[in-house]
N, C-alpha and C positions, 0 to 999 in steps of 0.2 A: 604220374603220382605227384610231380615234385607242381607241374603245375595247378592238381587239383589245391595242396596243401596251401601254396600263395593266394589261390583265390579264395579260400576258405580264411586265410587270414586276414586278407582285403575285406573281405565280410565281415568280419569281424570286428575291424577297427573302424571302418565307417558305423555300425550298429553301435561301436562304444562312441565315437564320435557324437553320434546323434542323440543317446542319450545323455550324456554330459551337457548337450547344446539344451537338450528340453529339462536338463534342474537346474538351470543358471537359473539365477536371479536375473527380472527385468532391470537395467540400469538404468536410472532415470538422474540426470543433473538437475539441478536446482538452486537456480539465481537471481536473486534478490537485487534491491539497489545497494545496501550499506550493509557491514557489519557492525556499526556502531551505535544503531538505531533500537530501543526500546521494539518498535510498532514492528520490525525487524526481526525480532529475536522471534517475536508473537508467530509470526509468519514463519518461520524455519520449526520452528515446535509444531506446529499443525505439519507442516509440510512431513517431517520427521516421524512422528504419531501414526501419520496415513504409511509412510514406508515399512514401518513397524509391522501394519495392519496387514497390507498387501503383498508383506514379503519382497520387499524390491530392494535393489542396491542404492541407496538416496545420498547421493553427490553435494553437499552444499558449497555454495564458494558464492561472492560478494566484494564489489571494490571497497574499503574502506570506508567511503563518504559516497551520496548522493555525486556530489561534483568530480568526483573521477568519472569521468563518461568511458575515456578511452582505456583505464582499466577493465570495465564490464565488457566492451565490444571485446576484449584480449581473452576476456573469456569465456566468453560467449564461441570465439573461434576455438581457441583450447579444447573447450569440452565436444564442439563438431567434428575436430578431427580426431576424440578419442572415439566416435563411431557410438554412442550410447543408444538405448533404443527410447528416448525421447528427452524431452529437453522441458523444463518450468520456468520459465523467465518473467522477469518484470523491470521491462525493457526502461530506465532513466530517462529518456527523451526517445521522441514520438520517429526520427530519424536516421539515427546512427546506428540503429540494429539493424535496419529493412534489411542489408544484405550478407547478415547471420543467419535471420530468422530467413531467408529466401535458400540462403545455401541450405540449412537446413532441411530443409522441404525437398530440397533437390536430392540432397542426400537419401533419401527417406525416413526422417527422424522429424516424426510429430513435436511440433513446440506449441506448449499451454501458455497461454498469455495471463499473467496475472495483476492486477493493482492498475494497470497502465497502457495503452494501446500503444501499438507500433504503427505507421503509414504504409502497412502492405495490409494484403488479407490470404498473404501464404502462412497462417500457423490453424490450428486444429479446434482450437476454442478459446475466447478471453472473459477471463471470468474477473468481474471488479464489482466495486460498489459503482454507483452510479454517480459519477462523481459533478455533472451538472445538477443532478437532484443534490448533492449537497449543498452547492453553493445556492442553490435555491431556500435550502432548511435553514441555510448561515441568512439568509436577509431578512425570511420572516422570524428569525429567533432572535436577530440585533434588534428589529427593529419592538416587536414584544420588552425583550429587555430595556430598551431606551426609554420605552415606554413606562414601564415597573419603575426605573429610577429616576426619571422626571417628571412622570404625570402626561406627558404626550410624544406620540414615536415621531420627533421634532428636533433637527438642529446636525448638525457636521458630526461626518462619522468619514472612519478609515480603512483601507484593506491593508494586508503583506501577502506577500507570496514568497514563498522560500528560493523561488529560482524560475526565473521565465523560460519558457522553451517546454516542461517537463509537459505532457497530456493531460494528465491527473491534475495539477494546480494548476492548468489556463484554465480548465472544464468548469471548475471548481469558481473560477473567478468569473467565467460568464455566465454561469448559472447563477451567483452573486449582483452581479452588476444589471444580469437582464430582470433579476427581483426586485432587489430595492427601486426599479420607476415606479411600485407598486404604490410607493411609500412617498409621495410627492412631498411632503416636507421635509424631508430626510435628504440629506446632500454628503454626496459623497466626495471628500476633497481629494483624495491624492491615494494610490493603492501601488504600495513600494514593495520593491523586488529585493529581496535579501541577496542575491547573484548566489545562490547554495553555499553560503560561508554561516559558519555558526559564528555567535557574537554579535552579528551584522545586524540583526531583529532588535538587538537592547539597545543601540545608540538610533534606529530607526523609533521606534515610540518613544524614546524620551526628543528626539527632534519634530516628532510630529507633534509631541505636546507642548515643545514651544514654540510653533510654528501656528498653530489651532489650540490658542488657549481656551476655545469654548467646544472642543473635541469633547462630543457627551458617549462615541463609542468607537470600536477597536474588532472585525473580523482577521482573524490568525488563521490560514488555510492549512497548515500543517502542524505535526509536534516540534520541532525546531521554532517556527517562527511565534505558537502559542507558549510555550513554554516559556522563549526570552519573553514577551508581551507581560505573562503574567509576572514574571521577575523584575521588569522595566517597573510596572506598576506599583510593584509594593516596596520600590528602591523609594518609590517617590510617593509612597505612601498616597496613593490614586485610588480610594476607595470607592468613588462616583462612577466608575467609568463601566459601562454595559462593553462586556467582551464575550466574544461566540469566537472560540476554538475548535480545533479539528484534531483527531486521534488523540491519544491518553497518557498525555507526558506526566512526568511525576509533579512538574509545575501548574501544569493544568490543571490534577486532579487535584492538588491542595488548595488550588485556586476556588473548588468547589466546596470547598470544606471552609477558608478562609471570609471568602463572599466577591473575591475577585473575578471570577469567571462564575457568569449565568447560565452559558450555555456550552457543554463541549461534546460535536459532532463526533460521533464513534463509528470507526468502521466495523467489521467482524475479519480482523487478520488471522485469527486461529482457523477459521473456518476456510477462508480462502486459501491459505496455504496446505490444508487438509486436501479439500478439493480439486486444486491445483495437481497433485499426486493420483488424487483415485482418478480425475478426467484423463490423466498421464499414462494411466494403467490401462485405462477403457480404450482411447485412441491406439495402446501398441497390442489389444487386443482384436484389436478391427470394430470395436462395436461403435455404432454411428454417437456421435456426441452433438447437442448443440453448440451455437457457434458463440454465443454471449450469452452468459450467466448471471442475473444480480445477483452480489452476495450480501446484500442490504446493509441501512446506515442507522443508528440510533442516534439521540438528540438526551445527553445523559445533563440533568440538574441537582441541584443540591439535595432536593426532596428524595431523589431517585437514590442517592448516596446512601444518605439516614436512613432508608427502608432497608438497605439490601439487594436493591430490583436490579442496580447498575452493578452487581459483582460477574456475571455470564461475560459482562462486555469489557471490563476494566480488570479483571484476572482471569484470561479464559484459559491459561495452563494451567492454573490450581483448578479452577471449576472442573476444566475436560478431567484431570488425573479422576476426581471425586467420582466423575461419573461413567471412568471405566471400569 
């Protein structure tokens, strides 16, 4: 008797076991480059929205700044050995995570790649814009705008990168550099490395412009280094100068409204971070997922502003709220 009643207990508690196992919430981490980042926030709001959607436990955490590398990899471990059943990363540099995301894998914990590749091909799917197609839309859009403000796409132009080494801004500069040969009169003098320090961009264009006082243009591969550029510009009151931007800084955007910026490349981070989570959910589901995603790039103008066309991409957390 006394042994039926223990095994009847044992029964018992593994059946309550197992169901407490099956109404957990799926836990899924989610990590970014920065917490300080506008394009950032964008991307933790979609990511958040989807966990909302799908019922999940959504983990956010982020180092600071782009240039904490070895804060991200801290946490990146951190959240591996809190054992979660899957991981959204967007991994700062193409390097330093390979053997996160590799333990990862080992562990059994799907990692969604997002914004940025890592140099392994142990995570579950990476989903980005295409970021050599950017820099491709950045050379025929300077070289257009050079064109608009001079009368011929003719004469010395510049690049920035906010930090060398990152995936996303090298992609972004050879797909750049491998366009403008398109543009044979167009010379490209000099494409400076911010080293990931804010500030760095605004003493960089005002020394390019006195360095190339016939600089007729200016490519900004990120929102840090567009943002000083547009600010650099209108310290020195540089109303001539054809600039092609990337992502949707608050400087950029007035830059479109001002006449400083012709052209500013837009990702869709609300969507990617959305995505990021439902491919997060699919993969701890077991359903097969592809392995790269575009989450495409628009090319936002002044005209786009004045209509309306550009608010989906330049406010997509009021947009998204409207349209649930």
């Amino acid at each position: 008797m006394f042994k039926r009643i223990v095994t009847l207990a044992l029964v018992f508690t593994l059946v309550m076991a197992f169901a407490v196992s099956a109404m957990a919430k799926p836990k899924i981490y989610f990590i970014v480059k920065a917490t300080e980042s506008d394009f950032w926030q964008i991307v933790i709001d979609g990511g958040r929205t989807a966990g909302e959607e799908f019922d999940v436990e959504f983990i956010s955490q982020a180092a600071p700044t782009e240039a904490d590398v070895a804060k991200q990899v801290a946490i990146l471990e951190t959240a591996i050995g809190d054992k979660p059943d899957a991981i959204v990363l967007a991994p700062t540099v193409e390097d330093a995570l390979v053997p996160g995301i590799e333990n990862a894998k080992k562990a059994g914990i799907p990692v969604i790649l997002i914004d940025s590749q890592a140099s392994t091909d142990q995570y579950a799917s990476f989903l980005a814009s295409d970021n050599v197609a950017i820099g491709t839309m950045a050379a025929d859009n300077l070289a257009a705008a050079v064109e608009a403000r001079t009368g011929a796409a003719k004469g010395q132009v510049a690049g920035i990168t906010f930090m060398a080494g990152v995936g996303s801004l090298e992609r972004r500069k050879q797909g750049f550099m491998d366009q403008i040969k398109n543009y044979p009169d167009i010379e490209v003098v000099d494409f400076q490395d911010a080293q990931g320090k804010q500030g760095q961009t605004l003493a960089i264009v005002q020394n390019l412009m006195t360095t190339y006082p016939d600089l007729v243009g200016i490519y900004a591969n990120n929102q840090y280094t567009g943002d000083e550029t547009i600010r650099a510009l209108d310290m020195a009151q540089k109303e001539g100068m054809a600039t092609v931007v990337v992502d949707a800084g608050p400087l950029e955007m007035e830059g479109l409204k001002t006449g400083l910026t012709d052209y500013m490349i837009v990702q869709q981070p609300w969507k990617m971070g959305y995505m990021g989570v439902e491919f997060a959910v699919k993969a701890v589901n077991g359903e097969e997922i592809e392995k790269f995603i575009d989450t495409g790039v628009v090319a936002i103008t002044p005209e786009m502003m004045e209509s309306g066309a550009a608010e989906e991409y330049l406010n997509p957390v009021e947009f998204h709220k409207k349209s649930q």
